[in-house]
N, C-alpha and C positions, 0 to 999 in steps of 0.2 A: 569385766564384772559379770558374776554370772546371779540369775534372780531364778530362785527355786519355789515353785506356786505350793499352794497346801494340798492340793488334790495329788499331786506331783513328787514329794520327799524323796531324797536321797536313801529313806529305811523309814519303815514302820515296823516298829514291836511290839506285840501285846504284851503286856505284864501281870502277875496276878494283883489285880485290883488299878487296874490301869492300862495307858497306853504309850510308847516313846516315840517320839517323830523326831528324824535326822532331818535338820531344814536345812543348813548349811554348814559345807567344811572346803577349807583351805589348808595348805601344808600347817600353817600355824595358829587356826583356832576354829571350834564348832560352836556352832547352836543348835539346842535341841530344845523342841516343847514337851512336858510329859501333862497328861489328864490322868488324873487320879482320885479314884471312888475314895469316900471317906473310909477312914480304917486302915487302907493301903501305906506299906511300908516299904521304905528302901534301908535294908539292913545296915549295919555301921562296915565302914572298908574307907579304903585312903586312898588314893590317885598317887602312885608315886612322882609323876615327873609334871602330873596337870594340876592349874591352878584352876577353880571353877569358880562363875560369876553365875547368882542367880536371884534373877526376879519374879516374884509373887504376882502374878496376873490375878488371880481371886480365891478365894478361900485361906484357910487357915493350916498352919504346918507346924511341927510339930519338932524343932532341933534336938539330935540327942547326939552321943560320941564326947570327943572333946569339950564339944560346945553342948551348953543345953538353954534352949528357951525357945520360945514361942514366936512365930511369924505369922504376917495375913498380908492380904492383896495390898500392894503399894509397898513393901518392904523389901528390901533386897538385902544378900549377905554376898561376903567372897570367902571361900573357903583355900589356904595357903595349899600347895603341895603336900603330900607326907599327912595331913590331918583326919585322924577319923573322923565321918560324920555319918549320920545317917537321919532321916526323917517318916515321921507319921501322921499323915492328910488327917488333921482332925474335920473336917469337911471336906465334900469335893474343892480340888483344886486344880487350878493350872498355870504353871511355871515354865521361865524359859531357863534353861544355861545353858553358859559358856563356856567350852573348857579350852587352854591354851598352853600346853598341845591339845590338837585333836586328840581323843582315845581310840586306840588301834578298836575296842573293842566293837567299837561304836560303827567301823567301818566296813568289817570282814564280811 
């Protein structure tokens, strides 16, 4: 078992209007937390081969793509493989997920 501290990540990215932390990856699934300013978007794009699990630590989000509706702190979604999504922090927010596979991209 291996135990990844926060000061510690596997990867830190800054993003515009935010930030992504790699906390933990094994061959067969990640975790990431992202912080993100209100306003901040992640454009609509598909995972083709990852399934993602994610939960709402606080704030409010903003579903669009295939899916469209409204999340806040305590809510979680799974998004299948193959599915566009993409999200807009109607507030700050911070989220964790999951994706399984890992993303190559997530890793490089």
């Amino acid at each position: 078992m291996d135990v990844t501290e926060w000061d510690d990540p596997g990867r830190i990215d800054d993003l515009e209007g935010g930030q992504r932390r790699v906390l933990a990856a094994t061959d067969e699934m990640m975790l990431v937390h992202y912080a993100l300013e209100a306003g901040a978007e992640g454009e609509p794009h598909a995972h083709e081969e990852a399934t993602q699990a994610t939960f709402v630590i606080e704030g409010v989000l903003e579903l669009h793509g295939e899916y469209s509706r409204t999340v806040e702190a305590g809510d979680s979604y799974v998004v299948p493989a193959g599915t566009v999504h993409g999200v807009r922090a109607l507030e700050p927010c911070r989220v964790i997920d999951a994706f399984a596979p890992p993303l190559e991209s997530y890793t490089d």
